[in-house]
N, C-alpha and C positions, 0 to 999 in steps of 0.2 A: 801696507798689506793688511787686509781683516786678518784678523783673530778666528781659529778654527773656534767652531762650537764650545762653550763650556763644557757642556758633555765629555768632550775630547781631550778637551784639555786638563780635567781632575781625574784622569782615566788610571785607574789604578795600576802599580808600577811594580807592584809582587802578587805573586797570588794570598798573602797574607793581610792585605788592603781590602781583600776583596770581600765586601759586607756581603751575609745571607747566603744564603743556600750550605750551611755548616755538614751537611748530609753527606756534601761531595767535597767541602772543603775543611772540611776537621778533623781532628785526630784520628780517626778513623774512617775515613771518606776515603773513597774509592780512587775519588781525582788525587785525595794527598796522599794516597799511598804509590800512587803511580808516578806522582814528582819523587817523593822520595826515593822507589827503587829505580829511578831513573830511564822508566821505559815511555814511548810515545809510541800510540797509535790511533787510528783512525776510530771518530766517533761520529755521534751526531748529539747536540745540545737541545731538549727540547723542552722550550720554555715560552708563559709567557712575552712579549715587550719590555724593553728595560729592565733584566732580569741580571743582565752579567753574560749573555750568551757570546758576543764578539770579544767584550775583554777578558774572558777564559780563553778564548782561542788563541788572540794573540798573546796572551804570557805564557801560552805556552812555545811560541815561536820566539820568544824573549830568552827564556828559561832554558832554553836546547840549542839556541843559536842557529837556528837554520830560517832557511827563506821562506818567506811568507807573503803569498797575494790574495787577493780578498775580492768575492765577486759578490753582486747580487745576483739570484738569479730571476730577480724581477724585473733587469735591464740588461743582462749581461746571455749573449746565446751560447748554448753547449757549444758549439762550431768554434766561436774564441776560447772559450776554456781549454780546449781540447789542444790550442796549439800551445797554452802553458803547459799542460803535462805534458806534451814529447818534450818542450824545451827541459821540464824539471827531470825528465827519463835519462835524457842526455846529462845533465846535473851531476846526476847520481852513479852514471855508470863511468863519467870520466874523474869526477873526485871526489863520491859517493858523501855527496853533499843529499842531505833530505831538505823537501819542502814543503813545505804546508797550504795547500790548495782549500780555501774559508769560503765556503761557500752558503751567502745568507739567504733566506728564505729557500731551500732546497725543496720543499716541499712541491715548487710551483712548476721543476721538470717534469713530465710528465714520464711515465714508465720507462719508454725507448730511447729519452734520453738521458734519462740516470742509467744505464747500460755502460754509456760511453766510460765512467768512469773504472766498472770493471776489470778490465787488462790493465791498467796502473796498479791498480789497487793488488790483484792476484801476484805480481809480482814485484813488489813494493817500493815502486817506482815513486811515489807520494805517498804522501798521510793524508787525507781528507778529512776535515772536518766542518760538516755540516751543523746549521743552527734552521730551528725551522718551531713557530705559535702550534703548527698541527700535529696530528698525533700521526708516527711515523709508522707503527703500526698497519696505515690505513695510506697513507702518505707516498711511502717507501715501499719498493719491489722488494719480495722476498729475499732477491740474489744479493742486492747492493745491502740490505738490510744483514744479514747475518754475516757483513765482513766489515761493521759496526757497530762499535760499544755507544748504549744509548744511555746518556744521563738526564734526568730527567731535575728540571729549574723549578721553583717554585717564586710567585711573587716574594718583593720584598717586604718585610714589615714596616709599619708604620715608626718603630723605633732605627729601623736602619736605614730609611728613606732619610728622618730626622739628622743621622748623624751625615749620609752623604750632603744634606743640603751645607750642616755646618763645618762639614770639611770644607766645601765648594768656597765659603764664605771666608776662610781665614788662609787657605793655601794662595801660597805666590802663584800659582798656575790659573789658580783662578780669583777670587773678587780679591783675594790681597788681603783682607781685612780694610775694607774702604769704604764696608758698606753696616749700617745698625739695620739689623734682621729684628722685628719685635716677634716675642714670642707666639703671639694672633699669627701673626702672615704665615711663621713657621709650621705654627699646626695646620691651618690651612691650605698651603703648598702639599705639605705629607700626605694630609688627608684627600687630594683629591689627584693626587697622584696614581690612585689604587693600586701601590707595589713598582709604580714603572719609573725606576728611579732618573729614564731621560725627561718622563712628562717633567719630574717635579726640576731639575735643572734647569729645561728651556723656560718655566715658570719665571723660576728665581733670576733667569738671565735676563729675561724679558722684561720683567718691575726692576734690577740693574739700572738697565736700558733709559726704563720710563722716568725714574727719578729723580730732581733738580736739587734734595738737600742729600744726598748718599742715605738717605731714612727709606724705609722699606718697611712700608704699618700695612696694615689688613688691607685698609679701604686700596691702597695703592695696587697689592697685588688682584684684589675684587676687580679693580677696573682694567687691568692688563689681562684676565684670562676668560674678564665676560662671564665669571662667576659669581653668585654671591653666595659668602660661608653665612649659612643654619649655624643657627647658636647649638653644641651638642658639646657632650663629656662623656666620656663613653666607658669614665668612672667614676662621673658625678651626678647628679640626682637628677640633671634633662635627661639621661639615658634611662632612668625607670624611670621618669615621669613620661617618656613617650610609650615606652612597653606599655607602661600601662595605657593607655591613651589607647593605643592602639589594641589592645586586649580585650579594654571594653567595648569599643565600636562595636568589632565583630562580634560579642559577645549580646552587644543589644540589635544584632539584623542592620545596621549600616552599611553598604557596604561602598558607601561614596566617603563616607568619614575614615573606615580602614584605609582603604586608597590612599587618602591625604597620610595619614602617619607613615603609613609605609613609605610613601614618595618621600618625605620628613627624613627620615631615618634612614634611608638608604644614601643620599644624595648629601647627607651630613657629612657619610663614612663609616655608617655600620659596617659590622659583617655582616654580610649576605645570610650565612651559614647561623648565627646566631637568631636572627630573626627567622628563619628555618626552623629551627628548633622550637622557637616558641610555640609557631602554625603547629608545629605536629603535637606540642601538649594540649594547644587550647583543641585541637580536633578531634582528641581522644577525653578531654575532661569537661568541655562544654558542648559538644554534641554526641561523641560517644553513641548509644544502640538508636539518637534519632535517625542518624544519617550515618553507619556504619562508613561508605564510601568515602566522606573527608579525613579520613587515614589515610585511606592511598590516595587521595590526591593529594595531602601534604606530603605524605614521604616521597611522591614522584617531585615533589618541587625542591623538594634537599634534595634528591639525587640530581635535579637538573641544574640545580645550581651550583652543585659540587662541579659538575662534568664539565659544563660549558663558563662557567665563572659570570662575571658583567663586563658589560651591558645588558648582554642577554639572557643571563637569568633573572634580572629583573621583574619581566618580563612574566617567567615562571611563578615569584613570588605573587605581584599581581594577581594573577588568574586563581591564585591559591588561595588568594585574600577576600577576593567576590565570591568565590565558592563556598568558602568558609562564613563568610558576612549574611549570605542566602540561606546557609542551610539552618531547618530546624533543629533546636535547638533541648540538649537534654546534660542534666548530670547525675542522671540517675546511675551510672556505671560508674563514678565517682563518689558518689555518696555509699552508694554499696558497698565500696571495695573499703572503703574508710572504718564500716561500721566492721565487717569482715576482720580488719588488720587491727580494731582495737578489741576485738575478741581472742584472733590469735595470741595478745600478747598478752591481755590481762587475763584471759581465766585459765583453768589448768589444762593444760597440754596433755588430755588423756589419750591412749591407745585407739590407734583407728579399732575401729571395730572389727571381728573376725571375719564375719561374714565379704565385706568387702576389700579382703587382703587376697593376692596371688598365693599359691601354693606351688611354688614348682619344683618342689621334693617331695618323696612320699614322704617324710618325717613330717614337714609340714602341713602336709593334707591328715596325716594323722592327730597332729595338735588343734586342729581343727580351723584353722586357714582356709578363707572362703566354704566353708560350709555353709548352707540353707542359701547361698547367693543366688538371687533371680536375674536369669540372664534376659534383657528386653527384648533382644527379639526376637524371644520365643513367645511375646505376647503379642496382643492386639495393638499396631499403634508404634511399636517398642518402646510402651509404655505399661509401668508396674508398679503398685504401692511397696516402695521398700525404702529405709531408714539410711539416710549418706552421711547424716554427721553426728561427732561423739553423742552419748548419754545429755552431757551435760548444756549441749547447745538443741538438743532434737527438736524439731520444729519452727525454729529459728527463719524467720523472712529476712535476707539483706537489699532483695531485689520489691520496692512497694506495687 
C-alpha cells in the first residue's frame, strides 16, 4: 500500500508542534487561549497555502475528542455536506456528541449556498470550521460571517519552513533519517517555497524519490523542481551587491537592466516588501520634484504587494521599476534637505521669529506674537516679500 503524502505523514500531533503563526498560537494568542479555557467554536482560518490552516482544524478535532469530516469545497457539493450535518444534528441530540464540519476552500460556495449551513450553526448542531486563500470579508455573506471567529494565517518563515523541512528528514513518520540533506538544497527548498510549507515537503519528497545514493545536494533538487537556485544571501554581500546593482540601473535610465535585477532578486527569494522599500527611497531621493508622481506609484506598488503577495505582485514591482528607470531624474530635494538638516543641527537653534509665531491668547498677541505678519493672500499672486527664517540663516538658498 503507498505511503500517504509526506505532508501527511509529519502532520503535527499538538498544537505545540505547530511552527508559525505564534500570533494565534502563543502565549497569548487567541487560538491558545481558547484550548486553554477549553471552549471550541466555529471559525474560519484565512490564510495563505501551506500555512497550517487544515492542521489547525484538525487538532482541534484531536484536542476535544469529537468527530471530524473534511470537505473540499472545490469537489464536494453543498447537497452532500448537508446530509453530514443532519446526520451530525442527530449526533448531537441523541449523545450530544459535537462534530466538526472542515470545510476547505469555503470561499468557492457561492452566497445561497453558504446559507445552508445557517440552521446548524444557530442552533449548535456543529462547529464549522472553514479555511479559505480569500479574504472572507469579500468571500463570506454577512449572516454566515458574523457567527464566525476569523483568524487570520500568515506565511511561514523562511526559518520555520527550514525547521519543518528538517523535522521531515529525521522523524520516523517521515525520511527516518535515511536521507544527507546538504545545506545548498536546504536553503533552496526554503527559499522557494515562499512560506508554503506543502511546496517545500513535496519538494524534499520528490528529490527523496529521485535519489540513488540517499545524498540530496542542490544540483539534485535543481533538477526535480525544474528550478535553478540564483546564487543569493540575503545576509551576505550578493544581497547589496544586487541592491545596488539594481539602484543604480534605475538610477542611470535603464530600465531593461532594472528588470533583470529585479527578476535576480526576486526569484532568489527576496522579500517582496524589502525591495518595495527601496523603489520608494530611490523615488523620493533620485527623482524627487523631477517627477513628483514616482511616489505614488511606488507606494501603490508596496501597497499592492503587501495586499496581493506573489506571484502577483511581482508584477506590481516590475511596472514600478520601468517607471522609475523612465523617469527624469533629480536629487535636488535631497541635497536640499541634507544642506537644511546639517544647519538645523549645527548652528544655533535661535527663536523663530515673532512675526511669524501664532498668537492665540491675547497675552500673546500682546508680547508681540505675530505682529507686522503679511498675510499672502492679501497680496498679488499670494505672494510678499517677508523674512521665514532665523536672523542667523536669512537669506539662505537650500533649494539651487
Amino acid at each position: 500500500m503507498d505511503k500517504p503524502p509526506l505532508a501527511d505523514r509529519i502532520r503535527p500531533e499538538t498544537f505545540d508542534e505547530v511552527l508559525g503563526q505564534k500570533h494565534l498560537l502563543g502565549p497569548n494568542g487567541p487560538i491558545r487561549r481558547q484550548i486553554e479555557e477549553g471552549r471550541l467554536f466555529s471559525m474560519v482560518l484565512f490564510g495563505p497555502p501551506g500555512s497550517g490552516k487544515t492542521t489547525i482544524a484538525r487538532l482541534f478535532a484531536k484536542k476535544y475528542s469529537v468527530d471530524f469530516i473534511s470537505f473540499s469545497a472545490a469537489t464536494s457539493g453543498i447537497v452532500e455536506i448537508k446530509k453530514f450535518m443532519e446526520e451530525a444534528e442527530r449526533r448531537k441530540q441523541l449523545y450530544s456528541r459535537d462534530t466538526i464540519i472542515f470545510i476547505d476552500e469555503i470561499h468557492r460556495f457561492n452566497k445561497a449556498q453558504q446559507d445552508a449551513f445557517l440552521p446548524y450553526l444557530e442552533k449548535g448542531m456543529i462547529i464549522l470550521i472553514g479555511a479559505t486563500t480569500e479574504n472572507p470579508s469579500f468571500e463570506l455573506n454577512s449572516s454566515l460571517l458574523s457567527r464566525l471567529k476569523v483568524y487570520m494565517l500568515y506565511p511561514l518563515s523562511i526559518d520555520d519552513i527550514k525547521m519543518i523541512i528538517e523535522r521531515a528528514c529525521t522523524s520516523v513518520k517521515g525520511l527516518n533519517g535515511e536521507f544527507q540533506l546538504s545545506p545548498e538544497a536546504l536553503n533552496f527548498i526554503a527559499n522557494i517555497s515562499d512560506g508554503d510549507a506543502r511546496v517545500a515537503l513535496n519538494a524534499l519528497e520528490l528529490s527523496a524519490l529521485a535519489t540513488k545514493d540517499k545524498k540530496i545536494d542542490l544540483k539534485l533538487v535543481e533538477e526535480v523542481v525544474q528550478r535553478k537556485a540564483l546564487r543569493y544571501d540575503k545576509a551576505g554581500e550578493e544581497h547589496y551587491n544586487l541592491i545596488s546593482a539594481l539602484h543604480k540601473s534605475l538610477r542611470g535610465s535603464d530600465p531593461d537592466a532594472s528588470l533583470y535585477w529585479l527578476a535576480r532578486m526576486l526569484e532568489a527569494g527576496e522579500d517582496p516588501l524589502y525591495i518595495a522599500r527601496r523603489l520608494v527611497r530611490f523615488a523620493v531621493e533620485d527623482i524627487g520634484s523631477a517627477d513628483p508622481q514616482a511616489l505614488v506609484v511606488a507606494i501603490a506598488a508596496k501597497d499592492a504587494v503587501d495586499f496581493i503577495g506573489r506571484p502577483e505582485g511581482d508584477l506590481a514591482l516590475a511596472e514600478c521599476v520601468v517607471y522609475l528607470a523612465k523617469a527624469p531624474k533629480s536629487n535636488e530635494i535631497y541635497l536640499a534637505y541634507e544642506a537644511a538638516k546639517e544647519d538645523a543641527l549645527k548652528t544655533l537653534a535661535e527663536p523663530v521669529p515673532m512675526h511669524i509665531r501664532n498668537a492665540p491668547t491675547p497675552l500673546m498677541e500682546k508680547l508681540g506674537y505675530g505682529k507686522d505678519y503679511k498675510y499672502p493672500h492679501n497680496y498679488p499672486g499670494a505672494k510678499v516679500d517677508q523674512d521665514y527664517l532665523p536672523p542667523n540663516l536669512r537669506g539662505k538658498k537650500y533649494l539651487k
